[in-house]
C-alpha positions as CSV (number, residue, x, y, z in Angstrom):
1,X,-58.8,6.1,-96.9
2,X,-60.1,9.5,-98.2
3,X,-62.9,10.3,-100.0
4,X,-61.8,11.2,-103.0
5,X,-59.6,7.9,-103.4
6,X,-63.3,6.1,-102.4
7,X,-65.1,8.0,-105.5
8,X,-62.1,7.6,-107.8
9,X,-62.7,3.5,-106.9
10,X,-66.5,4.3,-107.9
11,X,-66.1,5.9,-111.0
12,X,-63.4,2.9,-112.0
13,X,-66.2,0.8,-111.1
14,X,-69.3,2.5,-112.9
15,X,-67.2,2.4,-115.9
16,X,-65.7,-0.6,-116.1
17,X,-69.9,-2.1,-115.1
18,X,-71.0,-0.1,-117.9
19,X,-68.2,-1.2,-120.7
20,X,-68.3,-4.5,-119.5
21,X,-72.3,-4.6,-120.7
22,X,-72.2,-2.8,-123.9
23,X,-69.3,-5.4,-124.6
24,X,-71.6,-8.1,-124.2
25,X,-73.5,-7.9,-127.6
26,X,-76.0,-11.1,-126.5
27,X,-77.0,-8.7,-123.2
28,X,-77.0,-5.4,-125.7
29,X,-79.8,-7.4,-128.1
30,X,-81.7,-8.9,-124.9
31,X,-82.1,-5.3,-123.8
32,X,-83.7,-4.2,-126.8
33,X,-85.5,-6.8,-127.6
34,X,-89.0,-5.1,-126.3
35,X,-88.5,-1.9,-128.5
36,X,-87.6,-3.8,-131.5
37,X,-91.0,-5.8,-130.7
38,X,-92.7,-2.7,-130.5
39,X,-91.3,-0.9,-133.2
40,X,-91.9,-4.0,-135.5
41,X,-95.6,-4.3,-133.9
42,X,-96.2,-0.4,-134.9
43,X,-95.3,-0.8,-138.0
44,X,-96.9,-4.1,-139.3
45,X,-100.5,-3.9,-137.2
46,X,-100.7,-1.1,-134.4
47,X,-100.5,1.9,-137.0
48,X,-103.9,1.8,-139.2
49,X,-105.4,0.4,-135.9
50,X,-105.0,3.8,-134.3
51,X,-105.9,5.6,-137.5
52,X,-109.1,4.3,-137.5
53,X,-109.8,4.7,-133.8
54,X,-108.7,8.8,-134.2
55,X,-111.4,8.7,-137.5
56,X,-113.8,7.3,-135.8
57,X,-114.0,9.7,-133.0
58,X,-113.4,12.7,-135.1
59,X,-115.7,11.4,-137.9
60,X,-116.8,14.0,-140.5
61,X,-113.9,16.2,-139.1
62,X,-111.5,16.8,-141.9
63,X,-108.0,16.2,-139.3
64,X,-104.7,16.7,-141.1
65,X,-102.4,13.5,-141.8
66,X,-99.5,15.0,-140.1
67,X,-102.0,15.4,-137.4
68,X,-102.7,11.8,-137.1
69,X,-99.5,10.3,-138.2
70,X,-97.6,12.4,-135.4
71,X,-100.0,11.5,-132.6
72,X,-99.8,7.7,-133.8
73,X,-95.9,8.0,-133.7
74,X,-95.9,9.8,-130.5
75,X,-97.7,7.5,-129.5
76,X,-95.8,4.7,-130.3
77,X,-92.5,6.3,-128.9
78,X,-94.0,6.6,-125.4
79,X,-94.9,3.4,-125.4
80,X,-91.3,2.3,-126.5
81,X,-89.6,5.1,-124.0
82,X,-92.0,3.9,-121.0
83,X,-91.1,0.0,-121.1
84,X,-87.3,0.3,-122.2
85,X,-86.8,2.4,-119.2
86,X,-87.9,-0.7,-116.9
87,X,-86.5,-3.5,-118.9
88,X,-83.3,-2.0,-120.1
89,X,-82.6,-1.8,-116.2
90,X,-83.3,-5.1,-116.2
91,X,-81.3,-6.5,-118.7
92,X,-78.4,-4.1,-118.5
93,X,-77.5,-4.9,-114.5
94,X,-73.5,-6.7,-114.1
95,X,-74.5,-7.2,-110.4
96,X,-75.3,-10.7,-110.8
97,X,-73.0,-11.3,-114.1
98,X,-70.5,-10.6,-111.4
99,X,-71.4,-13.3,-109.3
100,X,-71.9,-16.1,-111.9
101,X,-68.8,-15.4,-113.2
102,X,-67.1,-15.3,-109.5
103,X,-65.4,-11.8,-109.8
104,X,-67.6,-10.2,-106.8
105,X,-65.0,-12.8,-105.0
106,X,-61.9,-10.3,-106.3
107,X,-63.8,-7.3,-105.0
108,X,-64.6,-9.0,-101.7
109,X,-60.4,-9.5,-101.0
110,X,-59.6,-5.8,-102.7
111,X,-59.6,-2.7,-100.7
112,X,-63.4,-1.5,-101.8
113,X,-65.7,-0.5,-99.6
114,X,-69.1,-2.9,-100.2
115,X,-71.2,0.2,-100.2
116,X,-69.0,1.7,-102.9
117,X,-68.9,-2.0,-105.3
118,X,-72.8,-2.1,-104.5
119,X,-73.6,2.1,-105.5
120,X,-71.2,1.3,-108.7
121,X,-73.2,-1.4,-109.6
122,X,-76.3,1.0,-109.6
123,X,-75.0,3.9,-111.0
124,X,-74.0,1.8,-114.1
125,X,-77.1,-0.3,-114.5
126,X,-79.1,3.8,-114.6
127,X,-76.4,4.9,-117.3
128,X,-76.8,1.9,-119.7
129,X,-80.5,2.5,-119.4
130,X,-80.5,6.1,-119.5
131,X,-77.6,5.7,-122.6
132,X,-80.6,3.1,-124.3
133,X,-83.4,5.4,-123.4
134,X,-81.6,8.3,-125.0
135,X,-80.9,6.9,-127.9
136,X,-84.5,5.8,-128.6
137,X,-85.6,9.3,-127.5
138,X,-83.5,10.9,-130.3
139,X,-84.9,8.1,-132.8
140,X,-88.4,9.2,-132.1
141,X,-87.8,13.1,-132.5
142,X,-86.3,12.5,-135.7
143,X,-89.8,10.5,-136.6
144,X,-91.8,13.1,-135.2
145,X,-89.7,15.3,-137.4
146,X,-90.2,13.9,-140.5
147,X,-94.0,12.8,-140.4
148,X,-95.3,16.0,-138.1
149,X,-93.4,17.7,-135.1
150,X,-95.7,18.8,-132.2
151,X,-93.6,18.3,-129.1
152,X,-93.4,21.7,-127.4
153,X,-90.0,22.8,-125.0
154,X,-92.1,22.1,-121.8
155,X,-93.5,18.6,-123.2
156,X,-89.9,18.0,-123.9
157,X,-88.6,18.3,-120.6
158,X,-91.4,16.6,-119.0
159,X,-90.5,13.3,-121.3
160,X,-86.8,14.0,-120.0
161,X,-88.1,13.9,-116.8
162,X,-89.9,11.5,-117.4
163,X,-87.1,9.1,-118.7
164,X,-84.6,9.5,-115.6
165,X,-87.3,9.1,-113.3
166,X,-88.6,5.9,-114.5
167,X,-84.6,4.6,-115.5
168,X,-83.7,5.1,-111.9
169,X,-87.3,3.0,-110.6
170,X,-86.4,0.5,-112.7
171,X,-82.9,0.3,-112.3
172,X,-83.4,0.2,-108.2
173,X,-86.0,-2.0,-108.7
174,X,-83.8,-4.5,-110.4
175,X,-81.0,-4.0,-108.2
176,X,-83.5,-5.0,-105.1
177,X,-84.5,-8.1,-107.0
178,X,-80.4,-9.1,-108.3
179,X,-79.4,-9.0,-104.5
180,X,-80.7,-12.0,-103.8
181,X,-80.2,-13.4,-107.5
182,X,-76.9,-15.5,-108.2
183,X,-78.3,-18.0,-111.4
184,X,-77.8,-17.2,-114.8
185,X,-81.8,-19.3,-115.5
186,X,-83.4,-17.1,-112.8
187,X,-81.9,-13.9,-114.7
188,X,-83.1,-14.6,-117.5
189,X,-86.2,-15.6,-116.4
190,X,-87.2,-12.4,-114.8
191,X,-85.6,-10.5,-117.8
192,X,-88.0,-12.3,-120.2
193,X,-90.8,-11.7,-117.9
194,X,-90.4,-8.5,-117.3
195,X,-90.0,-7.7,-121.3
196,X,-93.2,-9.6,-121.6
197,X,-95.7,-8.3,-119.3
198,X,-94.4,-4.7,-118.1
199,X,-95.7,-3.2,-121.4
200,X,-99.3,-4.9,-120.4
201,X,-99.6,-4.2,-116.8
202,X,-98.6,-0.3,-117.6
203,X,-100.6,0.4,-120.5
204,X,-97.8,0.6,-123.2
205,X,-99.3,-1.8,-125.5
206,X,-102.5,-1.1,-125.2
207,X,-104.7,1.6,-123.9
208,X,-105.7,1.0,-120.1
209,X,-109.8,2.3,-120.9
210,X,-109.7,-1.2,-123.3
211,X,-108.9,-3.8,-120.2
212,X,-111.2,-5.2,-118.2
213,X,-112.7,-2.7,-114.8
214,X,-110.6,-5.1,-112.7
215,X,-107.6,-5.1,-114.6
216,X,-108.1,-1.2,-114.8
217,X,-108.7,-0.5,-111.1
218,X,-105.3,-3.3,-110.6
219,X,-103.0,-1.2,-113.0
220,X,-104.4,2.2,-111.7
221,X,-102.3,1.1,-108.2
222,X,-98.6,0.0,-109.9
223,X,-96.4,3.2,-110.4
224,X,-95.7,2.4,-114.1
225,X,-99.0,3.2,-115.2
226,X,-98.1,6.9,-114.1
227,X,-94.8,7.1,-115.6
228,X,-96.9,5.4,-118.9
229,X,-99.1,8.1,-118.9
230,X,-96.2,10.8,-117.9
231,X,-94.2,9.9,-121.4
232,X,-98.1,9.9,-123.1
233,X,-98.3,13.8,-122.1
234,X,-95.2,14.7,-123.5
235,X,-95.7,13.1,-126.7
236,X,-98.8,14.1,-127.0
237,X,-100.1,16.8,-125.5
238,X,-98.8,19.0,-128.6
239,X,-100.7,17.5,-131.1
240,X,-103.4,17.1,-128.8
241,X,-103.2,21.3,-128.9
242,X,-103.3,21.3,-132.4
243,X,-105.7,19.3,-132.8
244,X,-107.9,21.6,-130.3
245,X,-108.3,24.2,-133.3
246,X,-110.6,22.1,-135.4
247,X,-112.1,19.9,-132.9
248,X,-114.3,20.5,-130.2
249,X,-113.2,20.0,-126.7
250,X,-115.8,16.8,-126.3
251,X,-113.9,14.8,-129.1
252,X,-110.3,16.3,-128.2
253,X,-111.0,14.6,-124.8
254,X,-112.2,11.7,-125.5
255,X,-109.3,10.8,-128.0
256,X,-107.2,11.7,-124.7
257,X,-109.3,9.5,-122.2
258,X,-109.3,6.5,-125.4
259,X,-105.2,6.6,-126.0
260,X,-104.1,7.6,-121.7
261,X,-103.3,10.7,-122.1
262,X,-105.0,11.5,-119.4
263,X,-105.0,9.5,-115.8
264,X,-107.9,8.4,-113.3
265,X,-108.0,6.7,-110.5
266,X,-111.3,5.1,-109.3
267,X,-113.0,7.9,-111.3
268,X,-110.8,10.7,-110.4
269,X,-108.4,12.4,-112.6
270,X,-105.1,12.5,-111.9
271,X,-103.4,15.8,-112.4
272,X,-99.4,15.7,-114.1
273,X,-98.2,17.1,-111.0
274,X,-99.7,14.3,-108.8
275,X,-98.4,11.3,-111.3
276,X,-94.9,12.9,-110.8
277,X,-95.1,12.5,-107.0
278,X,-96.5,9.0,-106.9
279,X,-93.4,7.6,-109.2
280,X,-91.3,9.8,-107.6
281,X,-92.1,8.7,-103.9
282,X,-92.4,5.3,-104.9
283,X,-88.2,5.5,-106.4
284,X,-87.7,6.8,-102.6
285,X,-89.0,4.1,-101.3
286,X,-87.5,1.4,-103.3
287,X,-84.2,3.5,-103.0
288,X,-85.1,2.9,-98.7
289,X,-85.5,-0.7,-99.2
290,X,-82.7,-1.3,-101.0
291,X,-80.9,0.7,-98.2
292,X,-82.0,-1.4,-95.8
293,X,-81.7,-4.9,-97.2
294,X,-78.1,-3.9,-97.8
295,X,-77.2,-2.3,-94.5
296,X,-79.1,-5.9,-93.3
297,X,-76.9,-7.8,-95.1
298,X,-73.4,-6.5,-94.2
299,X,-74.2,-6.4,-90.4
300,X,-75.0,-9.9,-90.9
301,X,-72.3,-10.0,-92.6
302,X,-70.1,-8.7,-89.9
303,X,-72.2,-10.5,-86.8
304,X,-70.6,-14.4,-89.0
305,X,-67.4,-13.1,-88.8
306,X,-67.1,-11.9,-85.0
307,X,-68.7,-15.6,-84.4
């Protein structure tokens, strides 16, 4: 079998994982259910909330509306950007659809490499997510466009960045946890879980300096606080800029240190360049475990059926 008949089989795979899911229109509006929450949240309570928290720092500064309205909506976007990427991998996964529905059984009897059914699997889960994430991403410039457009080339790419870093944690992530998943309740118990809590334990719905010191020093350790703050840069550091030329430096940082656009941990700030490495070592790692469990499992596997 050569290799290019072994990625042919992969890319018939990916696709067919990832047509198979947008298919499914239930799974589609499960996946976005936390953006709509958030977009809905914005809109009817979070808005004016962060209006008033930006006047009352700047106080008798006189701070443009575009100003305020674009750092509200990028804001808002990261937020959005930074949990879709993680519960969008969640939701979007045909791994264990697969198995409930007994067609893994097919591929175990057809002349497919487990390795290349399990990478397929993967591959598809980090394009639906990255498709989702995209789309979002373009929503939110158009926004930014209408109401005040701060987001610089650099900023740009770091939310890029940003958005296939954190799709492919989550998407391994939930590929680890599906392996060992074959119920349609336990699915979509994690799903809702994940949907419900992520955004809290990473600081997308509300700014990590408002929790408690344990709950601070608690999310300081999970990577998604970094990739949070990661999307929070790009959106914001622009209008952060802008904002420099009538503000003082005191004020500009702490509207920064009040909305995490800037990271500590245990009192130390945590530079852009060090965030990127702790999510990005912490994909490797889950990339390594899900390796390993695999690797475990077929020589397991193998081992039943010499017996």
């Amino acid at each position: 079998m050569t290799k290019q008949s072994e990625f042919r089989k992969l890319g018939y795979l990916t696709l067919r994982n990832i047509k198979l899911y947008f298919k499914d229109k239930m799974t589609f509006f499960v996946s976005l259910i936390t953006p709509l929450i958030l977009l809905v949240l914005f809109i009817a309570f979070l808005q004016s909330t962060y209006e008033n928290s930006i006047l009352s720092i700047v106080e008798d500064f006189n701070l443009e509306q575009s100003l305020i309205d674009a750092f509200t909506g990028g804001w808002l976007f990261s937020s959005v950007l930074s949990t879709s990427c993680i519960t969008v991998a969640f939701c979007s996964g045909m791994m264990v659809i697969d198995k409930i529905n007994k067609s893994n059984i097919d591929f175990m009897v057809a002349p497919i490499k487990k390795s290349t059914l399990q990478l397929s699997y993967v591959l598809a889960n980090l394009f639906s997510t990255l498709i989702i994430a995209f789309v979002l991403l373009a929503i939110g410039l158009i926004y930014l466009a209408c109401v005040g457009f701060y987001v610089t080339f650099v900023d740009f790419l770091l939310v890029i960045f940003s958005i296939i870093i954190t799709s492919l944690f989550g998407t391994i992530l939930a590929n680890i946890i599906w392996t060992f998943t074959r119920s349609q309740g336990v699915v979509s118990g994690v799903c809702t879980l994940v949907s419900a809590l992520y955004g809290f334990i990473c600081g997308a719905y509300m700014p990590i300096n408002t929790m408690g010191e344990g709950m601070q020093a608690f999310v300081s350790l999970l990577p998604g606080t970094y990739a949070t703050v990661l999307f929070r840069q790009g959106f914001l550091n622009g209008v952060l800029n802008e904002m420099g030329k009538t503000l003082p430096h005191e004020m500009i940082d702490a509207i920064a240190n009040g909305f995490d656009a800037q990271m500590s941990f245990f009192g130390h700030e945590v530079s852009t360049l060090a965030m990127i490495l702790v999510i990005a070592i912490s994909t490797l790692l889950l990339l390594g475990i899900f390796i390993l469990i695999n690797s475990l499992k077929m020589h397991e596997k193998n081992k039943n059926k010499k017996a």
